[in-house]
C-alpha positions in Angstrom: 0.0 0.0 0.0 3.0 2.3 0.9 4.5 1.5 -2.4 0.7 2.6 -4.1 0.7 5.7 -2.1 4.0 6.8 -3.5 2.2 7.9 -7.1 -0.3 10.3 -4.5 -3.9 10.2 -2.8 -5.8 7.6 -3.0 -9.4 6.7 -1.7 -9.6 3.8 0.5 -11.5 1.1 -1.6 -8.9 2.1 -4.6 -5.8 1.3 -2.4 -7.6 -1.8 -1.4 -8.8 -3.0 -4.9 -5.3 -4.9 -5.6 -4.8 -6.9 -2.8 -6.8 -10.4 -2.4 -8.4 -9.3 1.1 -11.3 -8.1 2.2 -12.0 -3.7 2.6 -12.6 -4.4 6.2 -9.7 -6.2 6.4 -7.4 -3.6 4.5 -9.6 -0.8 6.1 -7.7 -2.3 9.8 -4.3 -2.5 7.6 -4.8 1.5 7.0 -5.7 1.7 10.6 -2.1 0.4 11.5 -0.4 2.3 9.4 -2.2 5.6 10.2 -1.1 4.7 13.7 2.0 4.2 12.4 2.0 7.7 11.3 2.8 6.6 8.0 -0.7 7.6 6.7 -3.0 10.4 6.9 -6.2 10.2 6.2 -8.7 12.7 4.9 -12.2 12.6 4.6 -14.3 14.3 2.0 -17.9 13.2 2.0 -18.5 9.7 1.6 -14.7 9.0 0.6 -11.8 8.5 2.5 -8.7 9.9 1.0 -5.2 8.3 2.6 -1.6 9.6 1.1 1.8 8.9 2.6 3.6 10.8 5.3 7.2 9.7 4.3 8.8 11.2 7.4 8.7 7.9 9.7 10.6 6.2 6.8 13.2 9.0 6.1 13.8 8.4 10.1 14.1 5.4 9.7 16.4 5.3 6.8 18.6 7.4 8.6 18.7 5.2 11.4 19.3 2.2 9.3 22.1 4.0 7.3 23.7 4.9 10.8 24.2 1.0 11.7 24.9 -0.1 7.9 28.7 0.4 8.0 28.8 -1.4 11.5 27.0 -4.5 10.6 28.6 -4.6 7.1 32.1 -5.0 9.0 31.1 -7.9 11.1 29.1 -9.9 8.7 32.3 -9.9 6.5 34.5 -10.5 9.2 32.0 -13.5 9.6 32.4 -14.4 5.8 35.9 -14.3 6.5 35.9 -16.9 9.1 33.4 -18.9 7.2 35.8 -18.7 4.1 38.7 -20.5 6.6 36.9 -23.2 7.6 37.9 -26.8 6.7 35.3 -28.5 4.7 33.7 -31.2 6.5 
């Protein structure tokens, strides 16, 4: 849904329409991800309008990007050790 919401705004039953589950259930899927704050929703009449509030992700990202260089060195240092191993 994320990935749909890039494009811009859609209305709830159009985000929905891809997926093989049910509105209510991909009504509660919205639910999480408004909570989330990855989602906002607005509502115009009858229709509910949800877009994407990439901010969480850019934090996230960042985050991730922090830690990247750190993990990368271990899991080859890993590799490494792997590499040395007799066969068995």
């Amino acid at each position: 849904m994320l990935t749909q919401l890039r494009s811009g705004e859609l209305r709830v039953t159009d985000l929905a329409r891809p997926f093989e589950i049910s509105l209510a259930a991909a009504s509660k899927h919205i639910g999480q991800l408004e909570r989330a704050g990855l989602v906002a929703r607005r509502v115009r009449g009858r229709d509910h309008w949800i877009s994407l509030t990439p901010e969480p992700l850019e934090d996230a990202a960042g985050w991730l990007a922090r830690y990247r260089s750190f993990w990368e060195r271990r899991l080859d240092a890993l590799e490494a050790i792997v590499a040395e191993r007799p066969d068995d």
